[in-house]
DOVEXVO-269889 format. One record per residue (C-alpha): residue in one letter; x, y, z. Coordinates in pm, whole numbers, plus 50000, padded with zeros to 5 digits. Example, Ala and Ser with C-alpha at 12.3 -4.5 7.8 and 13.67 -1.06 7.14 Angstrom:
<atoms>
   r      xx      yy      zz
   A   51230   49550   50780
   S   51367   49894   50714
</atoms>
This chain:
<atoms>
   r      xx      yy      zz
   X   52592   50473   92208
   X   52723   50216   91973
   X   52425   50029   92017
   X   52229   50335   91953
   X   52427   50406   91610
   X   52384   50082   91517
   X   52019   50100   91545
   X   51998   50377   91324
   X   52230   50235   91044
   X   52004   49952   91037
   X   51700   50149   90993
   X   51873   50384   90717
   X   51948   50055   90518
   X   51590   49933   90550
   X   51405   50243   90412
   X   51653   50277   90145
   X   51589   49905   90041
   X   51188   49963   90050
   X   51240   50283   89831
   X   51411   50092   89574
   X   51177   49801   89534
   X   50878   50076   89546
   X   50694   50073   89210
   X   50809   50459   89143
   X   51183   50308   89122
   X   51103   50025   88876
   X   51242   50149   88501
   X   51093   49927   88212
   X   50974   49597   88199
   X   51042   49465   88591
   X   50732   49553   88688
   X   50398   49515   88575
   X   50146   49767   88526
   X   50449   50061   88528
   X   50566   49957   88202
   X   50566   50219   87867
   X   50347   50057   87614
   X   50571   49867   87374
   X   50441   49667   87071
   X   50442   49280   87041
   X   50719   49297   86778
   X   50934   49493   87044
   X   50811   49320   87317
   X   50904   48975   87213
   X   51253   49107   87141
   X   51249   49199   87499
   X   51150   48835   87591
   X   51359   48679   87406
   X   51709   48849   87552
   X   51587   48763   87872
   X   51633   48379   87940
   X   51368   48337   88193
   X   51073   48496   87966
   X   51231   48348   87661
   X   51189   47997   87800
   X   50861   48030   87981
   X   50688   48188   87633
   X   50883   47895   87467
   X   50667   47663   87694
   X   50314   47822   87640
   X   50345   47794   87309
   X   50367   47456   87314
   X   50058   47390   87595
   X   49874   47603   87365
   X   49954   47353   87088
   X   49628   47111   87065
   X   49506   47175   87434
   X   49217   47386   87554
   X   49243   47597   87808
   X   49128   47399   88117
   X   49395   47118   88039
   X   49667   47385   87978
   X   49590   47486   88332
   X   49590   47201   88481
   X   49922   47115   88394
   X   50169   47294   88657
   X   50449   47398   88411
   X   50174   47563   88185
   X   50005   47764   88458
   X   50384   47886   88586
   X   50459   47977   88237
   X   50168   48187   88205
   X   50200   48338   88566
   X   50559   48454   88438
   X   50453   48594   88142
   X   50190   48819   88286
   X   50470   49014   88425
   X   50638   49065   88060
   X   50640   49309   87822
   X   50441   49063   87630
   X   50096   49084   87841
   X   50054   49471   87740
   X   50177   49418   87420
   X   49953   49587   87113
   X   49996   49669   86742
   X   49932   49945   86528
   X   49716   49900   86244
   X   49912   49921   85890
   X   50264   49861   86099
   X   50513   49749   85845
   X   50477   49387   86070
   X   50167   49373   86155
   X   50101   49029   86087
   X   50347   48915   86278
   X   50244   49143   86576
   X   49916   49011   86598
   X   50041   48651   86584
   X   50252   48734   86909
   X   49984   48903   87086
   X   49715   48656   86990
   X   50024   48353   87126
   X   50002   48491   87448
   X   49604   48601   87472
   X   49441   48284   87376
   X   49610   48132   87641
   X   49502   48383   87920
   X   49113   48379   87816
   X   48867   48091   87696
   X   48909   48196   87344
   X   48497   48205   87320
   X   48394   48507   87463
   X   48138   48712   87299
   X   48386   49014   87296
   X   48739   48995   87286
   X   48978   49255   87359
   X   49088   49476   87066
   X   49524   49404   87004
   X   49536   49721   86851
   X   49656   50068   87025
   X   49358   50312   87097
   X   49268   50552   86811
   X   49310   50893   86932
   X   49215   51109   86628
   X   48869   51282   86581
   X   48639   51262   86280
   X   48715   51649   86339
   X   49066   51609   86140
   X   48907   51430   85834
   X   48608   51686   85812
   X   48899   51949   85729
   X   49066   51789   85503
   X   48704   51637   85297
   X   48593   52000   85299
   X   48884   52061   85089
   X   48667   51862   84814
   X   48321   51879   84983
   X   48243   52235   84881
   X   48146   52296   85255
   X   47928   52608   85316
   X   47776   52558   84962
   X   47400   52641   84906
   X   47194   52367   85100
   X   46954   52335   84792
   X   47234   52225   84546
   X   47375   51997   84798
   X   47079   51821   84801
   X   47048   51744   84475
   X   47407   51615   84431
   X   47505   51297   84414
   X   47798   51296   84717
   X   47876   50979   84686
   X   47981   51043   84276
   X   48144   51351   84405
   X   48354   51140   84680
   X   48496   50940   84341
   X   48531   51212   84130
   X   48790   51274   84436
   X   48955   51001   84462
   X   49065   50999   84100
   X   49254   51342   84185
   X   49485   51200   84414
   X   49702   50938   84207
   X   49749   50687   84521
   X   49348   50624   84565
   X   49306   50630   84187
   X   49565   50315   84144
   X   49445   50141   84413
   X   49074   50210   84340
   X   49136   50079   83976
   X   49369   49787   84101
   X   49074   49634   84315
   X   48787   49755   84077
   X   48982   49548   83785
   X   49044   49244   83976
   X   48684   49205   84177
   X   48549   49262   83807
   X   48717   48936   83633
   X   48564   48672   83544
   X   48763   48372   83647
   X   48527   48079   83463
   X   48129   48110   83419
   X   48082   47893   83712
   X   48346   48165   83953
   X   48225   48506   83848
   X   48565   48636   84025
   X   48835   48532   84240
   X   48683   48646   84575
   X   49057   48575   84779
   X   49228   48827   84521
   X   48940   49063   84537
   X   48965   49121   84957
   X   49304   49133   84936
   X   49276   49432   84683
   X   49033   49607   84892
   X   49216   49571   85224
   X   49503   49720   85057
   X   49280   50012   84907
   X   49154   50079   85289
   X   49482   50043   85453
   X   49688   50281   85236
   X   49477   50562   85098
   X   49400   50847   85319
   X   49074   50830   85507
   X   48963   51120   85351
   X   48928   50954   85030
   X   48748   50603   85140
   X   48551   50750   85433
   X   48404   50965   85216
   X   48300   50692   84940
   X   48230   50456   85216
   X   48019   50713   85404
   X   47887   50963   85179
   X   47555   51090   85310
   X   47274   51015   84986
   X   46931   51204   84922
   X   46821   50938   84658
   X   46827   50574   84593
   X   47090   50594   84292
   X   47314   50732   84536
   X   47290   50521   84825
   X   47318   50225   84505
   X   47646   50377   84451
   X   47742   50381   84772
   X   47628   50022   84855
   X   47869   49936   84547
   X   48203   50095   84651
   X   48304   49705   84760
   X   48160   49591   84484
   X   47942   49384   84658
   X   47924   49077   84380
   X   48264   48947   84474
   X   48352   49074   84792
   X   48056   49060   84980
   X   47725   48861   84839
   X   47751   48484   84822
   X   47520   48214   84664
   X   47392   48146   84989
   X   47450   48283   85346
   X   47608   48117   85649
   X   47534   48152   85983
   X   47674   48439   86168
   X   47828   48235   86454
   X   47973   47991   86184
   X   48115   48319   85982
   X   48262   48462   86303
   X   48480   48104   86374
   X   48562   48123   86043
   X   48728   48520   86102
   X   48835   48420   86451
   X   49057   48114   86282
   X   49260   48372   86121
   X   49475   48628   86367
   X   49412   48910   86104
   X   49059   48893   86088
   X   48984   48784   86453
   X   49165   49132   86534
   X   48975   49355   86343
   X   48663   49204   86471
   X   48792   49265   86826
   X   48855   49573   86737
   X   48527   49667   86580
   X   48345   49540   86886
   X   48560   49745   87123
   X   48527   50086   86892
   X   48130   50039   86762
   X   47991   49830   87095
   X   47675   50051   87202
   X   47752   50229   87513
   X   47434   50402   87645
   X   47648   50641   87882
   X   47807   50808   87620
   X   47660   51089   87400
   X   47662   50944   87080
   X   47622   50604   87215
   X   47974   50497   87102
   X   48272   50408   87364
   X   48446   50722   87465
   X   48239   50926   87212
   X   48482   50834   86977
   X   48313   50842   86585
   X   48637   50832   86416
   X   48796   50500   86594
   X   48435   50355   86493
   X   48454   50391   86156
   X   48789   50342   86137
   X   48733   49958   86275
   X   48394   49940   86061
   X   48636   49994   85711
   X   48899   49765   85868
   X   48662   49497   85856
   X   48630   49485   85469
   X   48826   49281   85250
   X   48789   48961   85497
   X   48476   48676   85481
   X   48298   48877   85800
   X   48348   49203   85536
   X   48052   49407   85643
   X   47800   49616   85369
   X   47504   49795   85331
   X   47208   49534   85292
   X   46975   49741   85019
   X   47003   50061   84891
   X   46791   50308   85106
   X   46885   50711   85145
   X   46801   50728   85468
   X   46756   50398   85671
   X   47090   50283   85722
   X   47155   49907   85792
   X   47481   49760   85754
   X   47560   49351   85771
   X   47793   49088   85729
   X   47655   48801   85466
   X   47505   48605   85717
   X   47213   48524   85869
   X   47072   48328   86215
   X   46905   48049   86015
   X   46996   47675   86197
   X   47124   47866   86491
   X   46993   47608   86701
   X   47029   47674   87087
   X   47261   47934   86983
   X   47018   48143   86796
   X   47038   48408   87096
   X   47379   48459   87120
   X   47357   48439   86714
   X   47070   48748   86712
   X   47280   48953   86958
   X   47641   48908   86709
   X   47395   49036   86458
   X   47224   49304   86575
   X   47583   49471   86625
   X   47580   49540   86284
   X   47201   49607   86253
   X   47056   49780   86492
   X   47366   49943   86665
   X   47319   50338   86746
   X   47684   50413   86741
   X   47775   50277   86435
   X   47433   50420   86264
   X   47526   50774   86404
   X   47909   50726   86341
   X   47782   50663   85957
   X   47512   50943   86005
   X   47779   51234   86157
   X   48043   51152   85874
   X   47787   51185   85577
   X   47623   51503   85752
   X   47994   51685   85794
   X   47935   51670   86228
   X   48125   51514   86463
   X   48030   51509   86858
   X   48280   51815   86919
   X   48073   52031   86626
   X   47715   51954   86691
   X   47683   51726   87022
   X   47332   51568   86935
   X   47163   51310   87211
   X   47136   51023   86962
   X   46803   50864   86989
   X   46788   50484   86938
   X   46544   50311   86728
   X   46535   49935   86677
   X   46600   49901   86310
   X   46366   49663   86086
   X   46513   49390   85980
   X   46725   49394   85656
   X   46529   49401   85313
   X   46634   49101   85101
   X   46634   49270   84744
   X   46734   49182   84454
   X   46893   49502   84303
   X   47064   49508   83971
   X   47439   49443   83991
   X   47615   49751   83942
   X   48030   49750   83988
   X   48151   50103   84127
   X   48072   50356   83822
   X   48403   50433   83661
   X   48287   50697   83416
   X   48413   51013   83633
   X   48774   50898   83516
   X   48837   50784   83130
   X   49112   50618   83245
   X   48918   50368   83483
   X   48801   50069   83363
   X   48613   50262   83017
   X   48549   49916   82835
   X   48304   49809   83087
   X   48094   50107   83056
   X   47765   50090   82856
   X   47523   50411   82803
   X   47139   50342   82851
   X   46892   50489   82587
   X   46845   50857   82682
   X   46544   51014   82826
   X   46405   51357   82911
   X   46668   51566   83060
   X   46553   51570   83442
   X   46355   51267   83436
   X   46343   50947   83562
   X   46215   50645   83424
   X   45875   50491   83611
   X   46095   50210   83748
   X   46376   50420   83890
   X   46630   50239   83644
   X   46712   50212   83288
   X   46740   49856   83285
   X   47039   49803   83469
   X   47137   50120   83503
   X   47139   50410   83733
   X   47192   50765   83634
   X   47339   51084   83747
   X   47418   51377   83681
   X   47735   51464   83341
   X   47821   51738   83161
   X   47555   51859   82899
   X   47208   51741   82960
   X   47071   51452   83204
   X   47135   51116   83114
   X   47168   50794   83267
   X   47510   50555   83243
   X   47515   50147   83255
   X   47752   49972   83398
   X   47802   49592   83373
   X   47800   49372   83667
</atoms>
């Protein structure tokens, strides 16, 4: 009987043992693959109260220091560093995009990252959390100013992309921001350094990051019936200084370049992982997900790999980084593929396509059709700073006014010199603006 008892005290021990070291008892970071997502500025706080991860992340940083990846493994403390840190709060660590640390949070998840891939993979994982809002929720708010349900003949005579910066200049934020970068990519440093390109991205990142998508999706993305709009919407970077170069590198150069610096390597990681063709989707885009596509596409700008439209066509949309695949050597593959993620990719193209048309995948589900795209027109088109004219109070001393012509009509040549026109009060006439 004792015996017996015994027995069964011995059993009641054991399964209470193996249901607290089951995975549905773990709380927090003990074990991984349960934990609540955390981000890296939180996560290294984690680390560093506990003395264990604290020293091992101490230890990787310094085999990450000068090594490459196979020697880092093949040193023992390295690998057991690493092994202990895949079981931190730090291995599912992400950031937001625009967090008040961002920086920093990249840096931390990028410390650990590099260490646990080769570093040179084609696509690297995005460090940012998953977007989870619809194109749906800035089609509501850009009807607001779109004039949705308007008659379809007007709307396709008017110049949207004018319209999306007549906008802008009625919300104060994207006016002062728009003016900051416009003023700054415009200066002239010396007559050799048209402008000071460094200043100029860091303007327009901070013009992308802090005004409402509404307002730059809507001059990034405006949907054009004509060449002077689709000029005007190839400008909105102002594509003298912050994109176009006196020559272009190679794209695999370019893309070291970005992946050399934590902030642009992650929203290049990011844009792969949101705009990668996925032909099991409907829209041909990862998770039919439009809005986390453009979202990475306009978090690209303001950086060396900034991306832009290459000429000004209506219709045939083709965006690129300044680059090209010329002395790609035995690369030139792997160079053509990085490229043709910007030129001939169906999800970005119909991302572009749904946002200037007012659909997104929930409104009119369309089976995209793909279409390899030509490749991008080299054309010299007159320089052309985004036109400041719908606001007085933008930028009015670097506005010219072209000779004026019949109301309605437009020069054989498309242009008035270097001008474009459009559409002011009173009769037709077309407005210069120096490059």
């Amino acid at each position: 009987m004792i015996l017996a008892n015994a027995f069964c005290l011995l059993f009641f021990l054991d399964e209470t043992l193996r249901s607290l070291a089951s995975p549905s008892s773990l709380q927090g970071p003990e074990l991984h693959g349960w934990r609540p997502p955390v981000d890296c500025v939180r996560a290294n706080e984690l680390c560093a109260a506990e003395s264990n991860c604290s020293s091992r992340y101490r230890t990787l940083r310094q085999c990450l220091a000068g090594r490459d990846r196979n020697t880092m493994l093949a040193n023992k403390e390295c690998q057991a560093a690493l092994e202990v840190l895949q079981e931190s709060p730090l291995y599912d660590c992400r950031c937001k995009r625009g967090m008040k640390k961002e920086l920093q949070c990249l840096q931390i998840y990028w410390s650990i990252h590099l260490g646990l891939t080769e570093g040179e993979e084609f696509y690297e994982a995005s460090p940012y959390e998953p977007a989870t809002s619809r194109l749906s929720d800035i089609f509501r708010l850009a009807s607001i100013f779109s004039g949705t349900g308007a008659d379809p003949a007007v709307s396709a005579r008017s110049n949207h992309c004018l319209d999306a910066a007549k906008a802008c200049n009625l919300n104060d934020n994207c006016k002062k921001l728009r003016s900051s970068y416009i003023s700054i990519c415009n200066r002239e440093v010396s007559p050799a350094e048209p402008c000071n390109r460094r200043r100029c991205h860091k303007a327009l990142r901070q013009f992308f990051d802090r005004v409402p998508r509404e307002y730059t999706y809507r001059m990034l993305f405006c949907s054009c019936q004509d060449q002077a709009c689709a000029e005007r919407r190839r400008q909105t970077i102002l594509p003298s200084c912050s994109y176009e170069d006196k020559e272009k590198p190679n794209c695999l150069d370019l893309r070291g370049v970005c992946r050399a610096d934590h902030l642009c390597r992650s929203r290049l990681a990011d844009f792969h992982a949101n705009c990668r063709a996925s032909y099991q989707t409907l829209t041909s885009c990862p998770a039919d997900n439009y809005q986390a596509c453009l979202g990475s596409y306009a978090g690209m700008i303001g950086f060396d790999m900034t991306p832009n439209y290459v000429d000004a066509s209506p219709t045939g949309i083709v965006v690129s980084p300044w680059c090209s695949c010329r002395g790609s050597g035995n690369m030139e593959e792997e160079c053509e593929k990085f490229l043709r993620d910007f030129t001939e990719n169906p999800c970005l193209r119909n991302a572009i396509q749904a946002f200037g048309n007012g659909t997104d995948v929930n409104l009119s589900p369309k089976n995209p059709s793909f279409q390899a795209t030509q490749a991008p027109r080299v054309e010299k088109t007159p320089s052309l700073p985004d036109d400041l004219s719908d606001s007085t109070s933008l930028g009015t001393s670097i506005i010219t006014t072209c000779t004026s012509i019949q109301s309605g009509d437009v020069p054989s040549g498309g242009l008035c010199g270097p001008c474009w026109g459009h559409k002011v009060e009173g009769p037709w006439v077309p407005e210069c603006l120096r490059g």
